[in-house]
Wavefront OBJ file of the C-alpha trace (Angstrom):
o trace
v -14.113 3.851 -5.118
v -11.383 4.763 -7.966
v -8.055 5.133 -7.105
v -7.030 8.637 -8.874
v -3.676 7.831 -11.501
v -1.032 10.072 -10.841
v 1.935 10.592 -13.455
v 5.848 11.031 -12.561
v 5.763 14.286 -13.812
v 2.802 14.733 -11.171
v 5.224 13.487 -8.420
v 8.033 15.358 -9.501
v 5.878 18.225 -8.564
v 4.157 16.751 -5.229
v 8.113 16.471 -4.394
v 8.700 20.088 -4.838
v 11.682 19.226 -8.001
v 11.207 20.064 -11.763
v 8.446 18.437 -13.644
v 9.650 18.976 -17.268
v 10.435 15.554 -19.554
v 14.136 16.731 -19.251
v 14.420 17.586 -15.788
v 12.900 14.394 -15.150
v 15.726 12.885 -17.028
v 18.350 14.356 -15.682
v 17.296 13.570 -12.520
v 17.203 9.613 -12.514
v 20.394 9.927 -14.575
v 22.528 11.437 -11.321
v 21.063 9.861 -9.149
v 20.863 6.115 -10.172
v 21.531 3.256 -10.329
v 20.705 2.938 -6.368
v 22.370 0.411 -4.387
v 19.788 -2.784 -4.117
v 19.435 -2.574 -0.460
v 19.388 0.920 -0.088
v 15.083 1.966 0.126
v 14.142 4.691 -1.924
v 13.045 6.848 0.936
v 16.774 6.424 2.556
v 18.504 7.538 -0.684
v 20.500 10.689 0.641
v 19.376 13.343 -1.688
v 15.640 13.598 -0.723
v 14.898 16.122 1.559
v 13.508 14.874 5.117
v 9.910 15.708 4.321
v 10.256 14.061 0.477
v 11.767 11.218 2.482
v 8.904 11.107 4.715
v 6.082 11.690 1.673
v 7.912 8.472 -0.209
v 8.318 6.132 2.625
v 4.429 7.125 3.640
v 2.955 6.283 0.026
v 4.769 2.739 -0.414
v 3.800 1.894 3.968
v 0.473 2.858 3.053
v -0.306 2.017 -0.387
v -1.492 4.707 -1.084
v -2.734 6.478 -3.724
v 1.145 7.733 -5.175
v 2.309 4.018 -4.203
v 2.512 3.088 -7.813
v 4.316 6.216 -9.355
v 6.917 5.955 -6.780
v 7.068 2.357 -7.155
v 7.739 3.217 -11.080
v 10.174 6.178 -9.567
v 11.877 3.326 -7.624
v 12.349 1.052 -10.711
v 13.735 4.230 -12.642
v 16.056 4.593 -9.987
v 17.667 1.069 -10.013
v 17.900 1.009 -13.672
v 19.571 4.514 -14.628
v 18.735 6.049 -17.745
v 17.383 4.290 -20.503
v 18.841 5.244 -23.748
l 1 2 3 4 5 6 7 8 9 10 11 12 13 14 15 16 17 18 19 20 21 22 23 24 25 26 27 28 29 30 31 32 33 34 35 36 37 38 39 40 41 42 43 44 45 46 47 48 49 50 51 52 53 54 55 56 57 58 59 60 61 62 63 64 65 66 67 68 69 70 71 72 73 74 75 76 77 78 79 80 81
């Protein structure tokens, strides 16, 4: 069985926030760089069911695990260029 690809834009939208390139941007560049201990899920501006969705996907690898592992990477960098 295939594990279906999903794309940040994709999760933007499964997390209820805007899904446009710029909104996108804008996003990781308030937001980041995160703290290196500080989980993804436990960051304080996701909502308590985004929270949830997040820490689910990564606990159960499933089928978002990767674009919110890229998310998570985005997040620790800050914005590239």
């Amino acid at each position: 069985m295939e594990n279906p690809q999903h794309s940040l834009p994709a999760l933007f939208k499964q997390l209820g926030l805007a899904d446009d390139p710029v909104s996108i941007d804008q996003f990781i560049a308030s937001h980041s760089p995160l703290k290196p201990e500080l989980h993804l899920a436990d960051a304080f501006f996701w909502t308590k069911s985004q929270a949830q969705f997040l820490r689910d996907e990564i606990l159960e690898d499933a089928d978002w695990a990767e674009v919110v592992d890229q998310l998570n990477v985005m997040l620790r960098k800050g914005r590239v260029g």
